[in-house]
DOLO-42421 format. One record per residue: residue number from 1; x, y, z of N, C-alpha, C, O in turn. Coordinates in steps of 0.2 Angstrom, whole numbers, plus 5000, padded with zeros to 4 digits. Atoms other than C-alpha are relative to their C-alpha. Layout:
   num   n.c1   n.c2   n.c3   ca.c1   ca.c2   ca.c3   c.c1   c.c2   c.c3   o.c1   o.c2   o.c3
   NUM      X      Y      Z       X       Y       Z      X      Y      Z      X      Y      Z
...
***
This chain:
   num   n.c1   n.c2   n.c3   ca.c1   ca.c2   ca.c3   c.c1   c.c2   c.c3   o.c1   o.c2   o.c3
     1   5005   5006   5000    5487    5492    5428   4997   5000   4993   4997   5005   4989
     2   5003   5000   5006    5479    5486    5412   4995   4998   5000   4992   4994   5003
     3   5008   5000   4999    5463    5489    5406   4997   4991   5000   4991   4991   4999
     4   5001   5005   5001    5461    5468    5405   4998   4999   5007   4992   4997   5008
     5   5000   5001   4994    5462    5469    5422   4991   5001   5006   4987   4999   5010
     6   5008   5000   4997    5445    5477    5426   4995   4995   4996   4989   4996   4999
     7   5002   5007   5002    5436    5461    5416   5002   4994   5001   4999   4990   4997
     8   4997   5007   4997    5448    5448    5425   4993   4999   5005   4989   5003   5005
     9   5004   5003   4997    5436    5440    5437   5003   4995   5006   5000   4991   5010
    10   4993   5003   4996    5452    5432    5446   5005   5005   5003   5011   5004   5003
    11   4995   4994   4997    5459    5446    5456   4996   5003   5006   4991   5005   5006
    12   5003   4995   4993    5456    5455    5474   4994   5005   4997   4993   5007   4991
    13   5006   4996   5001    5441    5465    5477   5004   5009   4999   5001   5014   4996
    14   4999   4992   5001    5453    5483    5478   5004   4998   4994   5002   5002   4990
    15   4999   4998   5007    5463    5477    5460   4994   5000   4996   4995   5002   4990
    16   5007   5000   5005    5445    5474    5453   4998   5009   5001   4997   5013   4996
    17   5001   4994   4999    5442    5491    5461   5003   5006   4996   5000   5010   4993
    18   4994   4996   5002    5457    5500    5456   4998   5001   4993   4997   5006   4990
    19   5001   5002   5008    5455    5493    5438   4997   5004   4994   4998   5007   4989
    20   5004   4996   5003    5441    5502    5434   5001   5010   5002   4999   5015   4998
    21   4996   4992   5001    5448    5520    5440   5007   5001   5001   5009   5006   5003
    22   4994   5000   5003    5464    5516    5434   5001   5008   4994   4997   5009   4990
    23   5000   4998   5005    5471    5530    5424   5001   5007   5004   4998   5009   5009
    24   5001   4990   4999    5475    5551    5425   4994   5004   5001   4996   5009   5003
    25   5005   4996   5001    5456    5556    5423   4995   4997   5002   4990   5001   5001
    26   5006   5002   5000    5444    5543    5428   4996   5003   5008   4990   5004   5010
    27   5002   4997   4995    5444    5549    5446   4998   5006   5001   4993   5007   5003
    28   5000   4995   5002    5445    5567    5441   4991   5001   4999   4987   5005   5001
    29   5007   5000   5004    5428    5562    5431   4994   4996   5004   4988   4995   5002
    30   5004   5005   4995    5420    5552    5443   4997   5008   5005   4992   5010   5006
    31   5001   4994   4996    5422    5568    5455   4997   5003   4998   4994   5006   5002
    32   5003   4992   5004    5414    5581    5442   4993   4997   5001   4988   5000   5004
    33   5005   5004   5001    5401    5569    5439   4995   4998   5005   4989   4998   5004
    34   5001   5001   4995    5397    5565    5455   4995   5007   5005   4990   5005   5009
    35   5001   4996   4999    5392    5583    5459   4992   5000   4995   4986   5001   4997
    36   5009   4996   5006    5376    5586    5443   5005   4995   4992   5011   4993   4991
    37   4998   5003   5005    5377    5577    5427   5002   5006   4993   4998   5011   4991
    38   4998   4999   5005    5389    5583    5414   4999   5002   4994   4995   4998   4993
    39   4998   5002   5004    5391    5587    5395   5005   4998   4998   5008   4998   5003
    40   4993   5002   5001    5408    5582    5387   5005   5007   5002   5010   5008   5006
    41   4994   4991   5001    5414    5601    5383   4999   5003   5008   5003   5008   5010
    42   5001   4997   4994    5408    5604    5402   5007   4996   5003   5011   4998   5007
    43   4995   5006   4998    5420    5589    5405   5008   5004   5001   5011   5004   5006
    44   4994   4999   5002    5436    5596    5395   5002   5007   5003   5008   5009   5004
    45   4996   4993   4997    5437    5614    5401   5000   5000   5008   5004   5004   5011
    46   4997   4998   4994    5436    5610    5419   5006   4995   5002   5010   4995   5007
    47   4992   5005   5001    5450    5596    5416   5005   5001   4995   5007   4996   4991
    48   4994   4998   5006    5463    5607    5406   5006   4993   5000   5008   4990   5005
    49   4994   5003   5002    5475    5596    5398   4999   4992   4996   5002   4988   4992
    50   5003   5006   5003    5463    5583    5394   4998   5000   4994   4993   5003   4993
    51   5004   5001   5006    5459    5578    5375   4996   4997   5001   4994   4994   5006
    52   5008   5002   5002    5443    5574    5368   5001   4995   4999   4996   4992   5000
    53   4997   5007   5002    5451    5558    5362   5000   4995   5008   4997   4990   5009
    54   5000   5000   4992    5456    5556    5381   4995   4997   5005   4995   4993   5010
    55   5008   4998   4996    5439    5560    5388   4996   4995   4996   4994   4991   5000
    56   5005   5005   5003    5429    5549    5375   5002   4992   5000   4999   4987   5000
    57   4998   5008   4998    5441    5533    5379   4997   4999   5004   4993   4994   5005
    58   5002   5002   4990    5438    5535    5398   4993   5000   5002   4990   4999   5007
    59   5007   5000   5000    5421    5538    5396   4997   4995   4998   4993   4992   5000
    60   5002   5008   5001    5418    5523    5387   5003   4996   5003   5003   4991   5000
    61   4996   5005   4997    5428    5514    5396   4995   5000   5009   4993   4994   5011
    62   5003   4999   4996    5418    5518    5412   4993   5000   4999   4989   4998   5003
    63   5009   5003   5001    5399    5516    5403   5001   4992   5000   4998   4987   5003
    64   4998   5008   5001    5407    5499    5399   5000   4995   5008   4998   4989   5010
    65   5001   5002   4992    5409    5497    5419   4996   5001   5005   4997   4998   5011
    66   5008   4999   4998    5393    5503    5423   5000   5007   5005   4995   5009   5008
    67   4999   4995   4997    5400    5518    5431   4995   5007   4996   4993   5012   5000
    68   5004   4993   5002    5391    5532    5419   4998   4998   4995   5000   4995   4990
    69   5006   5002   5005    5377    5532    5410   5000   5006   4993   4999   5012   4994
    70   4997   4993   5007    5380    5542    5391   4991   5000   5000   4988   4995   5002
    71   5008   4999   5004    5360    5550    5385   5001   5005   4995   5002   5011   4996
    72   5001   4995   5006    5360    5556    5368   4992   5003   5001   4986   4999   5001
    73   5009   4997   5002    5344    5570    5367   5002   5001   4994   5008   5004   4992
    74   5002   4998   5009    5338    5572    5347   5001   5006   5000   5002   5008   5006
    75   4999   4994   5003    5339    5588    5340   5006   5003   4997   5011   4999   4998
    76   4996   4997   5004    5351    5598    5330   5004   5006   5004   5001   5011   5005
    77   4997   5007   5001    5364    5597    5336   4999   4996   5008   4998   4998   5013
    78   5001   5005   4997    5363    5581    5345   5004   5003   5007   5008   5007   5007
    79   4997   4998   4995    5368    5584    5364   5001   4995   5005   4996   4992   5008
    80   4997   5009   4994    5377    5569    5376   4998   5002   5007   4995   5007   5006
    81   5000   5000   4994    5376    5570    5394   5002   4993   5005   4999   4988   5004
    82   4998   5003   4997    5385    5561    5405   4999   5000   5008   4999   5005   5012
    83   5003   4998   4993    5379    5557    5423   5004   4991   5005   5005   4986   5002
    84   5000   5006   4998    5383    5544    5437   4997   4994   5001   4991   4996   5002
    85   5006   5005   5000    5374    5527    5438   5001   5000   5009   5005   5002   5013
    86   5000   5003   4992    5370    5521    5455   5005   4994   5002   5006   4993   5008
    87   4994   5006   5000    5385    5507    5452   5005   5005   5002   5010   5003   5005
    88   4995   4998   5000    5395    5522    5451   5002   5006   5007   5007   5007   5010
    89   5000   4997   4992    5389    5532    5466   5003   4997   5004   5008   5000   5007
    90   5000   5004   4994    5391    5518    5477   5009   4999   5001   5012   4999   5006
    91   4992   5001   5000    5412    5517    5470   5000   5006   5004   5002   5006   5010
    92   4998   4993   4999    5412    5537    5473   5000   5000   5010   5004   5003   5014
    93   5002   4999   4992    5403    5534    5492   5008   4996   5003   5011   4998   5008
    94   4997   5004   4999    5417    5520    5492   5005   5002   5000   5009   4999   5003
    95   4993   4996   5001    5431    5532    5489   4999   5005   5004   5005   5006   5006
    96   5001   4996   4995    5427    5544    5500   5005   5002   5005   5008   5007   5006
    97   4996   5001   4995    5437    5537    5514   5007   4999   5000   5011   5000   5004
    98   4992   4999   5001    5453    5535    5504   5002   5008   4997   5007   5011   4997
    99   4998   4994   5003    5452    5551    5497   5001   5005   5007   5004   5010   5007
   100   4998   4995   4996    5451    5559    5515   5006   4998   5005   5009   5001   5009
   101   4990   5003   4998    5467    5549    5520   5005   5005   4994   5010   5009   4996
   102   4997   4994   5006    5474    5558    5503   5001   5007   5003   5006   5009   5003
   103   4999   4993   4998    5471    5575    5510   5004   4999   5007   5010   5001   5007
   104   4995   5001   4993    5477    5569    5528   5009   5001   4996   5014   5005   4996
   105   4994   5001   5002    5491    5563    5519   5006   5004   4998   5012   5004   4998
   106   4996   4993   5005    5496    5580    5509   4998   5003   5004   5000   5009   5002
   107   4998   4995   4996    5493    5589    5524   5007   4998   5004   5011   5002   5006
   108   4992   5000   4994    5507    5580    5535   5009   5002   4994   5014   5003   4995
   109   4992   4999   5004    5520    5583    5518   5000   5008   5001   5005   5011   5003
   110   5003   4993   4998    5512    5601    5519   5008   5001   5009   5014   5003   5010
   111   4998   4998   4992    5518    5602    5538   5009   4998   4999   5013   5003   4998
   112   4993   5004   5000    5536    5590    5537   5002   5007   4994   5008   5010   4995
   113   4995   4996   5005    5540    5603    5522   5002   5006   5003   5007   5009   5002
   114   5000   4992   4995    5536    5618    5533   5006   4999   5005   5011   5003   5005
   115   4994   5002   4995    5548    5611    5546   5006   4998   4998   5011   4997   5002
   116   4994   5002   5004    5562    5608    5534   5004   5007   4999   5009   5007   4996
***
């Protein structure tokens, strides 16, 4: 899907949905976040494989959608934190229920592969 797609205004409410946690990492980071708010470097070591480049798109990409809110605190050095908005809870509460169809899901391939 293309990132155009979550600022179309002309599309179903699950590709409007989808849109915005399109991609290899934004569920990932919805999930960590969801638990206590974040800094970046807390982000990348518990999502080995992910760059910083990576991490800093989808994180803006996701403040731009109102899913998480960046707070730079002053001091030397400067320290970001990343936390969920209330917009983004509401996705996360909203996902909940496909994510434990997903487990269902990978327990019956679990089982069919045991049976093989």
């Amino acid at each position: 899907m293309t990132r155009k797609l979550a600022q179309n205004t002309n599309v179903c409410g699950v590709t409007a949905a989808i849109a915005v946690i399109d991609g290899k990492w934004k569920t990932a980071l919805l999930w960590l976040l969801e638990g206590r708010p974040h800094r970046p470097g807390e982000l990348r070591r518990q999502l080995p494989g992910l760059s910083e480049k990576v991490l800093t798109q989808a994180l803006r990409e996701m403040e731009d959608d109102g899913l998480v809110h960046r707070e730079v605190h002053e001091g030397l050095p400067l320290k970001t934190v990343y936390s969920l908005t209330d917009f983004g809870r509401d996705l996360s509460e909203a996902l909940a229920p496909l994510s434990d169809w997903g487990h269902r899901r990978l327990d019956r391939l679990v089982e069919t592969q045991s049976a093989s």
